[in-house]
C-alpha positions as CSV (number, residue, x, y, z in Angstrom):
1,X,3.7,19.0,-17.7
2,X,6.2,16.2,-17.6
3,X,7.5,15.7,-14.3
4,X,11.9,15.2,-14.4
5,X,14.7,14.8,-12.2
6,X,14.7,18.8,-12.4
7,X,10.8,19.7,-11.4
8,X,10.5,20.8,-7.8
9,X,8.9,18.0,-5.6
10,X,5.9,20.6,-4.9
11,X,5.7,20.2,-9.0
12,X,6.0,16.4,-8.2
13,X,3.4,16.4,-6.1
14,X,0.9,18.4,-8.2
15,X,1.5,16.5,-11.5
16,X,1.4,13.0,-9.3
17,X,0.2,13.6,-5.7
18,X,0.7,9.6,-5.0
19,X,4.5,10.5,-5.1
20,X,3.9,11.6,-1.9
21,X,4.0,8.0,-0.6
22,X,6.9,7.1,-2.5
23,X,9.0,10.2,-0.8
24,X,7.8,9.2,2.7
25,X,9.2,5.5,2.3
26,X,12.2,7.2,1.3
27,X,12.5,8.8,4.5
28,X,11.5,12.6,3.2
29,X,8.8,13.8,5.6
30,X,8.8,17.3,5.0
31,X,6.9,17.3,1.8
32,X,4.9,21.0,2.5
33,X,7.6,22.5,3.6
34,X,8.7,25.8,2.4
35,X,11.9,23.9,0.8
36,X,9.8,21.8,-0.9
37,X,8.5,24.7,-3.3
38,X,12.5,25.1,-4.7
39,X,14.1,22.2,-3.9
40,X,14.4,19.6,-6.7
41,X,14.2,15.7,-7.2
42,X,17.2,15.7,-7.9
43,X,18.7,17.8,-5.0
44,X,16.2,16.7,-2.8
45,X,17.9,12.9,-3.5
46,X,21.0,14.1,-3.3
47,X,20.7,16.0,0.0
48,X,18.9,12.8,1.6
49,X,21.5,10.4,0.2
50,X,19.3,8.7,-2.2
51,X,20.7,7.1,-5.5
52,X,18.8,9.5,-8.1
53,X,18.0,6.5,-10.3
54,X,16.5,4.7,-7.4
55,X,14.2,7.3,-6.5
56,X,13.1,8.1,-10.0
57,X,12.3,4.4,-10.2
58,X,10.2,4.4,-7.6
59,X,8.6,7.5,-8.6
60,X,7.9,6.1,-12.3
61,X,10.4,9.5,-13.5
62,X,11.9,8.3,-16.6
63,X,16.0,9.1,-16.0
64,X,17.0,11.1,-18.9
């Protein structure tokens, strides 16, 4: 599966489990949280104030 800017980060984080680091340094601790299982890269950025294209950066996401 390729991972986007709309897979859940508990998709994230089964396709590439060393995002996991990358979300933590961007201040998102709750990574096996319930919200985790719905909420998206892209609204989980959004709700933490992230620039989308930063974090896809750092999470090697191509932005599409």
């Amino acid at each position: 599966m390729a991972v986007t800017a709309d897979s859940t980060i508990a998709e994230l984080l089964r396709e590439k489990p060393e995002s996991a680091q990358v979300l933590f340094r961007f201040g998102m601790g709750c990574l096996g949280c319930a919200i985790a299982n719905n909420e998206t890269v892209r609204e989980a950025a959004q709700a933490h104030g992230i620039p989308l294209g930063e974090m896809l950066e750092a999470l090697g996401i191509p932005e599409k």
